[in-house]
C-alpha positions, 0 to 999 in steps of 0.5 A: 706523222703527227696530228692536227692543230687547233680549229681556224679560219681562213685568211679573208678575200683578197683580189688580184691586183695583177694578172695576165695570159702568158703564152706558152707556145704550142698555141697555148695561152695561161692565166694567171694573176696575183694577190696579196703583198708584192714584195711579200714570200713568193707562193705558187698555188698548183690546182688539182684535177688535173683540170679543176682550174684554179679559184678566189678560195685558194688565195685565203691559205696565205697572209696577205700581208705577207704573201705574193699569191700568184694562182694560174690555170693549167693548159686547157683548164680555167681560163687559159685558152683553147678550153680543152673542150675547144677544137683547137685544142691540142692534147699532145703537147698538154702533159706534165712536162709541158706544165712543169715548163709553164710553171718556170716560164711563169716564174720567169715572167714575173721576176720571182727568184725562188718560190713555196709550192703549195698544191693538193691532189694532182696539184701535189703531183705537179709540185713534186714533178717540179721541184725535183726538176727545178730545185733551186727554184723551190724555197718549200712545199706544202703538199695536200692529199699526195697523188704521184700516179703510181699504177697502185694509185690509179687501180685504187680509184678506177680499178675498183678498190673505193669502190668496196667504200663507195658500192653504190657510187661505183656501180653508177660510174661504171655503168658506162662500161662494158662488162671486161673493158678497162674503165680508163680506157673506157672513159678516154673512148667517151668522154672524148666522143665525136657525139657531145651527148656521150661526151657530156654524160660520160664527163659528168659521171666522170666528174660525179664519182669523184665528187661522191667520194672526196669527203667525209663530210655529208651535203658539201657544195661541190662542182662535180655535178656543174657541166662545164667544170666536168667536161674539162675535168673529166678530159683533161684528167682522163688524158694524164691518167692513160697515160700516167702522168708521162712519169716513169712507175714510182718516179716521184718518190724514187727520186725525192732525193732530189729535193734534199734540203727543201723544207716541207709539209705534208697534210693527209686525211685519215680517211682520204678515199681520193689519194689514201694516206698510204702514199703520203707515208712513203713519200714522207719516210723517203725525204727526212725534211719533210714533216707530216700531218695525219687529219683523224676524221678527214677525206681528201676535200679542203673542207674536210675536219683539220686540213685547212687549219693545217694548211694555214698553219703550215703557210704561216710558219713558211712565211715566218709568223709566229703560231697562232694563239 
């Protein structure tokens, strides 16, 4: 894997100039919305969490001159509706594939042939589970922080191995749980407790543990600790990760055969804490188109030395302009 490029800043703010709430059945409505040049290089960003919801910042990553930046806010996340803090919403038919199926039905929705993924973390996971099933649809990927939720993934973050990195961060996330019990498990009962007290508490620890351990860079402005980004975090992610994703053990790399011929890059801290470096290197050995940047001195946040100016480096090429100078 290669190093990084040269220090950069992001493209400035660009607003929408379309949006909308797509229905996506199941009772589910999705946001969605536009920037940058209609008849530009189609490009999706998928956010992380799963539950994070999409924001203005992600826009800044593309040209706008170049680019048609369609952003959306994953079932239950963001603004789509019901919040998964609603009743009414229903965590059955919230999984990947049903957002795998959103994705294309928005894709649809807004007449674009074939589009570039661009998604970190979880955002990176959607992407591959996309692509692989919808190929054809796909004319790149740029990948940050590469999650696939293999059961060795979920152990390092909740089963106590960062938490050899981050002692004290983990002792505070897991005071909620009982000596012997599983923490997933644990977190699935509380956070989705009928007591909006525990509920609360146990989003935002939840939502505080990740926070303490996604970056190498002190004081960040984070939304780990604001309640209502937690709460949809923290359940909306707890649900995919019981249940790992409803993907098949290894199943994303397994079958990385399936994006054969689809260009990609792939940007990953050094010292990424949320997804090690680890499972990038695999997912790269196993696709020979994929290209992958090694960030010395970066965790798993955008923030973090290296892995914007990459990734801006990385949008530019996909959309043809030359190397910046």
């Amino acid at each position: 894997m290669r190093q990084s490029v040269r220090m950069r800043a992001f493209y400035p703010p660009v607003e929408p100039y379309d949006s909308g709430m797509l229905d996506v059945g199941d009772g589910h409505k999705v946001y969605w919305e536009v920037s940058g040049n209609p008849d530009g290089k189609p490009a999706v960003v998928l956010h992380g969490g799963p539950g994070s919801g999409s924001s203005p910042m992600q826009r800044r990553h593309f040209d706008p001159e170049l680019y048609r930046i369609v952003l959306f806010d994953q079932r239950g996340a963001g603004q789509s509706t019901p919040h998964v803090s609603s009743p009414e919403h229903n965590l059955n038919t919230n999984t990947t594939w049903h957002l795998v199926a959103d994705m294309e039905q928005l894709r649809e929705h807004l007449g674009i042939d074939r589009w570039l993924l661009f998604g970190g973390s979880w955002g990176a996971t959607l992407a591959l589970a996309y692509g692989q099933t919808y190929p054809e649809r796909v004319t790149g990927m740029i990948l940050r922080g590469v999650f696939t939720l293999r059961q060795s993934e979920l152990d390092w973050l909740y089963g106590g191995g960062a938490g050899h990195i981050f002692p004290d961060a983990w002792a505070k996330f897991t005071e909620l749980v009982p000596d012997g019990e599983d923490v997933l498990r644990t977190y699935q009962r509380l956070v989705f407790s009928d007591d909006p007290e525990v509920s609360r508490k146990a989003a935002l620890a939840w939502s505080q543990w990740e926070g303490a351990t996604v970056s190498t860079q002190p004081n960040i402005i984070t939304p780990y600790g604001q309640e209502e980004f937690a709460v949809a975090f923290a359940r909306i992610a707890v649900h995919y990760f019981v249940n790992k994703g409803w993907l098949e053990e290894g199943q994303l790399i397994r079958d990385v055969g399936k994006l054969k011929g689809i260009p990609a890059v792939i940007v990953n801290g050094r010292y990424d804490i949320v997804t090690p470096l680890v499972t990038a290197y695999e997912l790269g050995r196993a696709w020979p188109e994929c290209e992958g940047y090694v960030l010395n001195g970066a965790g798993h946040a955008v923030v973090d030395p290296g892995i914007s100016e990459q990734l801006l480096a990385a949008t530019d090429r996909f959309a043809g302009k030359a190397p910046a100078q």
